[in-house]
N, C-alpha and C positions, 0 to 999 in steps of 0.2 A: 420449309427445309429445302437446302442445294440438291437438284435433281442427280448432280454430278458429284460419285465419290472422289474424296479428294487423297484420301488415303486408307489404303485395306491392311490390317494389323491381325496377323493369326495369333493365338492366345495357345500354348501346346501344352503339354503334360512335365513333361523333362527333356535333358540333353539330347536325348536318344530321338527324342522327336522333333526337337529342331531343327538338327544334323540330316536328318530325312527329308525336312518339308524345303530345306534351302536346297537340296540336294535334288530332291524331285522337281520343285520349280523351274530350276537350271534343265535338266535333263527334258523337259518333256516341253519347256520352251513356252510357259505361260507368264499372263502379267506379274510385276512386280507386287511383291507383299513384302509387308517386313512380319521376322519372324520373334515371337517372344516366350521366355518359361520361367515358369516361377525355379528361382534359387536357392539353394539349401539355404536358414534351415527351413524353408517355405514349401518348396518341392511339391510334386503331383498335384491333385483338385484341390487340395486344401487351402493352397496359395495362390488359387484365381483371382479371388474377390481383388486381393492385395494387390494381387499383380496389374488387375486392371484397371485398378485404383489411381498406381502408379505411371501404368505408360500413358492416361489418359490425359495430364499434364503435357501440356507442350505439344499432343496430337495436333492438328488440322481440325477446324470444328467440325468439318462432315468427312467424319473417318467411321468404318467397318472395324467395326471389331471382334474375330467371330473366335470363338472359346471351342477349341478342338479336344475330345477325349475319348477316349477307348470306349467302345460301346460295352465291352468285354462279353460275360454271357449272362447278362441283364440286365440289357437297354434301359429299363425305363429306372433299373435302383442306381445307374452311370450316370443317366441325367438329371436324377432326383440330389443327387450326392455334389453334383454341380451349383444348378442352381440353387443348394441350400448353402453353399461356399461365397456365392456370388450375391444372396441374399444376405449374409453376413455383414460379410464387410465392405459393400456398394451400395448404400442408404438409397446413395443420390442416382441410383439408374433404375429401369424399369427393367424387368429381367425375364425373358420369355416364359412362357408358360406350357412351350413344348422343344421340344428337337428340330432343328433345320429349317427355323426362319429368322429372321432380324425383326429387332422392336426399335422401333425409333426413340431415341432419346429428346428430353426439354432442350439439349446443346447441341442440338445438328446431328448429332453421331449417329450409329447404328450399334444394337447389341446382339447378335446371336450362339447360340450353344448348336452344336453340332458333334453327330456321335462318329465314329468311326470302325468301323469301314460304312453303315451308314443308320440310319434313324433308327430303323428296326431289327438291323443284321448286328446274329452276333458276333465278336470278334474284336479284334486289337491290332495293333501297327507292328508286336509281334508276331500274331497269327499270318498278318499280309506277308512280313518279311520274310518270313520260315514257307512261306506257299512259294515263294520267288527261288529261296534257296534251295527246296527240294527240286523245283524243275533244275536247276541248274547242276546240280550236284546229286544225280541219282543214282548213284555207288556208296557217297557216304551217307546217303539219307538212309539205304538200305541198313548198313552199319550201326545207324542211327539209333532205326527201328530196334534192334535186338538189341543193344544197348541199355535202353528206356526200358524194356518188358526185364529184361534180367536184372535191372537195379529197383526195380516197383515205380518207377515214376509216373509210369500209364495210370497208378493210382490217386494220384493228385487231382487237385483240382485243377481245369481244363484248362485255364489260363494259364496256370504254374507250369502244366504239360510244356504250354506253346513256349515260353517263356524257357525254360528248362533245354528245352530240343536247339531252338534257337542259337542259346548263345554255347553248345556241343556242336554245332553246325560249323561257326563262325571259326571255333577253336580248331577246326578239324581242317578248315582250307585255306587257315591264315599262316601259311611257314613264317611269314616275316614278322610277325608279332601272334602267337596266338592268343594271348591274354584281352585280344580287340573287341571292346564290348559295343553295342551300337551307335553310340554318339561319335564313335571313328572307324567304324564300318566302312563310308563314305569316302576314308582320306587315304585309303592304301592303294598299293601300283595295283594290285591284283583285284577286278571287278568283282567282288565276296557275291553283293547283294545287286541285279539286275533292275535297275529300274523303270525296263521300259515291260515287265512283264504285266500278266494280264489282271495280276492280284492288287495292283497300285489304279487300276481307272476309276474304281469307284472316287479316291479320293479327288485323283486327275480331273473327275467330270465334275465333285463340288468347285473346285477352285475356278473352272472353268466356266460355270454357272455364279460365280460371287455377282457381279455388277448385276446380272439379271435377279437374283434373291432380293440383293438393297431394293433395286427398281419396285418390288413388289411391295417390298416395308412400305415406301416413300409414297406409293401411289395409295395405299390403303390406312393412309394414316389418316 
């Protein structure tokens, strides 16, 4: 196998998270990746296998291809819910057998799954974006708060909290549109979502670490 990747391909969830990782890459000034999501009616993990199925056509034979998803708040039922998607419908690749390293493929490529924010942490690309927006906006987080406890939503389940808080945040500091849901977070005059805060490094330090991961597959294969 080419010691040298020749193309790094991130695998995301939805809109919400492609709009993020083009957005982050730009901002924090790291190598090129190209960005992919599975599309209605495919949407979230269920449309990984397919997806990967798809962009792996016409890749570069030694291309990375790493499968990004919320770790949410049960790592290991997030990656188990992956690679049984990837297991599905990618006969033809070998599919790792844990979180946060690459398997090398029969055609050059590389395959890895990867959680977010990371292997064993729990959490979501909501949770990181709401930790960004609360620093920034802590008047209406306050607001926020009492909001969520007098409608019950503190009762939901954690993720739905983050998720729920989230886009009441967005709505609250967006004058110019507030119907702006995450996948155009990104595109307004007004900085919503701070990307250089300190809730975005964990992902910063995967993307930053990709050619050394591959290096690891390649060498131990």
């Amino acid at each position: 196998m080419p010691s040298r990747i020749e193309s790094r391909v991130l695998l995301c969830e939805g809109l919400g998270d492609e709009a993020f990782l083009r957005k982050l890459i730009q901002a924090r000034g790291l190598d090129q990746f190209e960005v992919r999501c599975p599309k209605p009616p495919d949407g979230d993990r269920e449309g990984f296998g397919r997806l990967l199925s798809g962009v792996r056509v016409g890749s570069p034979s030694c291309t990375a291809f790493a499968v990004l998803t919320d770790a949410d708040y049960d790592p290991v039922k997030s990656f188990r819910e992956v690679r049984a998607a990837l297991k599905r419908d990618c006969a033809s690749f070998r599919i790792p057998d844990r979180p946060g390293v690459f398997v090398p493929q029969e055609h050059d490529s590389l395959v890895g799954i990867f959680l977010i924010p990371g292997q064993e942490t729990p959490g979501s690309l909501d949770s990181l974006c709401l930790a960004a927006m609360r620093a920034t906006w802590p008047d209406q987080s306050r607001c926020l708060d009492e909001f969520m406890r007098c409608t019950g939503v503190t009762d939901w389940d954690r993720g739905k909290v983050d998720k729920s808080a989230l886009r009441c945040l967005l709505a609250a500091t967006c004058e110019e549109d507030p119907n702006t849901g995450l996948p155009y977070a990104w595109s307004r005059k007004r900085e919503l979502i701070p990307l250089s805060h300190a809730s975005f490094d964990p992902v910063v330090d995967l993307l930053s670490r990709f050619d050394a991961l591959c290096a690891e597959a390649v060498a131990t294969r």
